[in-house]
C-alpha positions, 0 to 999 in steps of 0.5 A, spaced: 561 510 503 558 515 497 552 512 501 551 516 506 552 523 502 544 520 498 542 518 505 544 524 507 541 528 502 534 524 501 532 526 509 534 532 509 530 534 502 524 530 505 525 534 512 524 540 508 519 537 503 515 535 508 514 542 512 513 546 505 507 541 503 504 541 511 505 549 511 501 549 504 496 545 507 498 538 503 500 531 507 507 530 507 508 524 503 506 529 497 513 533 499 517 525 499 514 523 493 516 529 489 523 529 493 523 522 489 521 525 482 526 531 482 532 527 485 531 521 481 532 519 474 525 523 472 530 530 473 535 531 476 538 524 476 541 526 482 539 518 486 539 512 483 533 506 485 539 502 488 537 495 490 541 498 498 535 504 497 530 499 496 531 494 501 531 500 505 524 502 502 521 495 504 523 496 511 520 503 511 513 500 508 513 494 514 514 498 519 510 503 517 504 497 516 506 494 524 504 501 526 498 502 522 496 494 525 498 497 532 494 504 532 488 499 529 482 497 534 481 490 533 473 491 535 473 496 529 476 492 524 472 486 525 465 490 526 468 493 519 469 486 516 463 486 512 463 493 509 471 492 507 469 486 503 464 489 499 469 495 497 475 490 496 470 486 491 467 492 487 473 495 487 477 488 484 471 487 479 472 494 476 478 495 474 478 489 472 473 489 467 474 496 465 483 496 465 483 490 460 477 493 455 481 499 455 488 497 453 485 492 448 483 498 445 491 501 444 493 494 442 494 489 447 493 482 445 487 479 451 492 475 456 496 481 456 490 486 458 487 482 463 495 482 466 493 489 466 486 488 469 490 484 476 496 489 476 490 495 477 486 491 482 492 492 487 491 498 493 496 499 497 494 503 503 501 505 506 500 512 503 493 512 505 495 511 512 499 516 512 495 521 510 489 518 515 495 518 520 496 525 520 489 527 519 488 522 526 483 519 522 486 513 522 481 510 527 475 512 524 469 508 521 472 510 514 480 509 515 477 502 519 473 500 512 480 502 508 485 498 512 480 492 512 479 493 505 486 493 503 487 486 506 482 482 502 484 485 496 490 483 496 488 476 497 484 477 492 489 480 487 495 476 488 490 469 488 487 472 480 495 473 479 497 466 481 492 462 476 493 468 470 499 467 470 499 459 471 492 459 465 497 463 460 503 458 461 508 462 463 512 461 468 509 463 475 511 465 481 508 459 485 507 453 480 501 450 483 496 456 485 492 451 489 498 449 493 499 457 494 492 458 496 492 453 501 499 456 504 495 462 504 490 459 508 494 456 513 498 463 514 491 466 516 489 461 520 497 461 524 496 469 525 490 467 529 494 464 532 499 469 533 494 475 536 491 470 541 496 466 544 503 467 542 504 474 543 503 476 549 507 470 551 513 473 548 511 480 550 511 477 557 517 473 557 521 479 553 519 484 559 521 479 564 528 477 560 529 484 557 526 489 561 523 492 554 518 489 549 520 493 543 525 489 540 521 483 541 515 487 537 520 488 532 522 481 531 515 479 531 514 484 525 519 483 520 518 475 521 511 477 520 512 480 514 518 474 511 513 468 512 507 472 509 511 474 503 514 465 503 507 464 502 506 469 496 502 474 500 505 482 501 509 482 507 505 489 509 500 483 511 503 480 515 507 487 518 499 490 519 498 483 523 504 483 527 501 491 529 496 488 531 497 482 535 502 487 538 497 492 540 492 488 544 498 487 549 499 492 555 506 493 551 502 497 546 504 504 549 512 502 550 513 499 542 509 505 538 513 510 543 520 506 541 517 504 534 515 511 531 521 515 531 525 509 529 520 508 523 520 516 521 527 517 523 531 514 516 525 508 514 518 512 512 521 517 508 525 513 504 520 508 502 516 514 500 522 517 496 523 512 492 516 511 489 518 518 485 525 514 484 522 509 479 518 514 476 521 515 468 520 520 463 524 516 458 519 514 452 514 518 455 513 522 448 511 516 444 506 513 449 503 519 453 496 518 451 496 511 453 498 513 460 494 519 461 488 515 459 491 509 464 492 513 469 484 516 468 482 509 468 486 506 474 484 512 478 476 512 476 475 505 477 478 504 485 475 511 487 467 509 484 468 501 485 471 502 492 465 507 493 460 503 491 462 498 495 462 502 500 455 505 499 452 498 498 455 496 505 451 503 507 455 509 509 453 515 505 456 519 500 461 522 504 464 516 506 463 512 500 468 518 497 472 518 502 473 511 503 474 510 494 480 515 495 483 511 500 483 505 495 486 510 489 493 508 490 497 502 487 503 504 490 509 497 491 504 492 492 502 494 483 511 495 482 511 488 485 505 485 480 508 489 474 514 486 475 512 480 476 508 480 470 514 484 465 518 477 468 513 472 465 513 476 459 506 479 460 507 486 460 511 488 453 517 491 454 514 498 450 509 499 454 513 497 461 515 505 462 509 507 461 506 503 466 511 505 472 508 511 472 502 511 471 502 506 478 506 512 481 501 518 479 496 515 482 500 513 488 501 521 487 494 524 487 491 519 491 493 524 497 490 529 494 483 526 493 483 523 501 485 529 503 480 533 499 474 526 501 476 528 508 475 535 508 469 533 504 466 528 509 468 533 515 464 539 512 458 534 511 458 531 518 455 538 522 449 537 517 448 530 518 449 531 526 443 537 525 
């Protein structure tokens, strides 16, 4: 049951982070992160990353990403389409182009630097939502643009993966990449599906057997997210999706009343916790510089290609800044691609905790730049407004 004692210990740690970073002025999730790296294997070693934690982690993100989805105006995110389009294109081309180049320079034979280029192109916005949730700016025309963003680049991170790691030879995940594309176009098709008619049939019949939808919604989240993992997709796709679907129905107040505290009670903060778990120091003395300078890179090329986008879509400078540090963090979605590429023998074992941590740093600070773009963008809109 020793279990408990690292539950136990984990939530109080994050109650208490959590509160110190608000009172200095930071997002919680900063206070989390860190609860991960002083617990983990990086300092204390107090916590292990057991596979028990991890799939806790998982439920945390998904849960996380279905309220995200049901908190998301549908009108929004399809008057906002276009502008995520163009931020998640720039925003994979960048570092794609530059994140190769620059590990070439420390070594790395082409095919395993354009491994890293796909493994950069990754955002996960489950950190970034938070950080929009707390400053209630999830709903803006930039949070929108961001959500919007996020789920065409992971389509397009995890098809570049799928025919990379097919052209190099090893062994991929799915080993016909044009089957998995057309799995995956199914899957957006049925989701359309899922909004428009199968939810609110099941919203109602659940209301009618059970008096309550929120186990209902909840079924839909998580069978949601395993089928667009099946199809080689995240399942925070399909958990954001489910949300969605989910929040065009009248059961919307009741599942996010019932779903929150749920979510924030055990899940969220884990999820959170264990980002700083994977994070090493061990062989960092001999490969600092690579990961100093792969951390500038990583973070530079989403923050300007996002922002470019963003800028090309015609918001202003504010907003393309604010919309750039929103795409900043790699978070799970990069660990997963990384270990995907270690397996196919893509990321060289000398180099793979070096890697880890700098996908952790950038999940770290990028709260911090979308805090500081938000404040930015605040002080900025009285003049616009004038």
């Amino acid at each position: 049951m020793a279990f408990l004692g690292t539950l136990c210990l984990i939530l109080g740690a994050t109650l208490l982070a959590g509160h110190f970073s608000q009172r200095m002025g930071l997002p919680s999730v900063i206070g989390q992160l860190l609860v991960g790296v002083l617990l983990g294997p990086a300092l204390l070693n107090w916590i292990q990353p057991t596979h028990f934690l991890n799939q806790l982690s998982e439920i945390g993100v998904i849960i996380l990403m279905f309220m995200a989805g049901l908190e998301s105006d549908l009108g929004l995110l399809k008057r906002y389409f276009k502008p995520g389009l163009w931020v998640a294109t720039v925003g994979v081309i960048l570092p794609l182009a530059l994140v190769p180049v620059t590990v070439h320079y420390f070594g790395f034979t082409w095919p395993h630097a354009l491994f890293m280029g796909v493994l950069f192109t990754a955002t996960s916005v489950s950190i970034s939502v938070e950080v929009l949730r707390e400053m209630q700016q999830l709903n803006g025309k930039e949070g929108t643009t961001i959500l919007a963003a996020a789920v065409v680049d992971d389509i397009l991170s995890v098809l570049i993966l799928s025919f990379l790691v097919s052209y190099t030879g090893a062994e991929p995940a799915s080993s016909h990449p044009l089957g998995g594309l057309v799995l995956q176009l199914g899957y957006f098709i049925g989701v359309y599906f899922v909004v428009k008619w199968l939810t609110p049939y099941l919203m109602r019949l659940a209301q009618q057997l059970l008096g309550s939808t929120t186990i209902m919604a909840f079924i839909l989240c998580l069978g949601m997210a395993y089928l667009a993992d099946l199809c080689g997709l995240s399942a925070v796709i399909g958990a954001f999706f489910a949300g969605i679907a989910v929040g065009q129905t009248n059961a919307k107040k009741e599942v996010d009343r019932d779903i929150e505290p749920l979510g924030y009670a055990c899940f969220i903060p884990i999820f959170f916790v264990s980002i700083g778990l994977k994070m090493t120091f061990t062989g960092f003395s001999q490969v600092w510089w690579f990961t100093i300078v792969l951390t500038l890179v990583a973070i530079l090329t989403k923050l300007v290609g996002g922002g470019l986008g963003a800028h090309w879509a015609g918001f202003g400078f504010a907003s393309d800044y604010m919309i750039g540090a929103g795409m900043i963090s790699r978070g799970e979605m990069a660990l997963i691609i990384a270990q995907i590429g270690f397996d196919a023998k893509l990321l060289h074992p000398d180099y793979y905790a070096a890697t880890i941590i700098a996908i952790v740093l950038t999940t770290v600070l990028a709260p911090l730049f979308l805090r500081h773009a938000a404040g930015y963008l605040e002080k900025q809109q009285p003049k616009n407004a004038a």
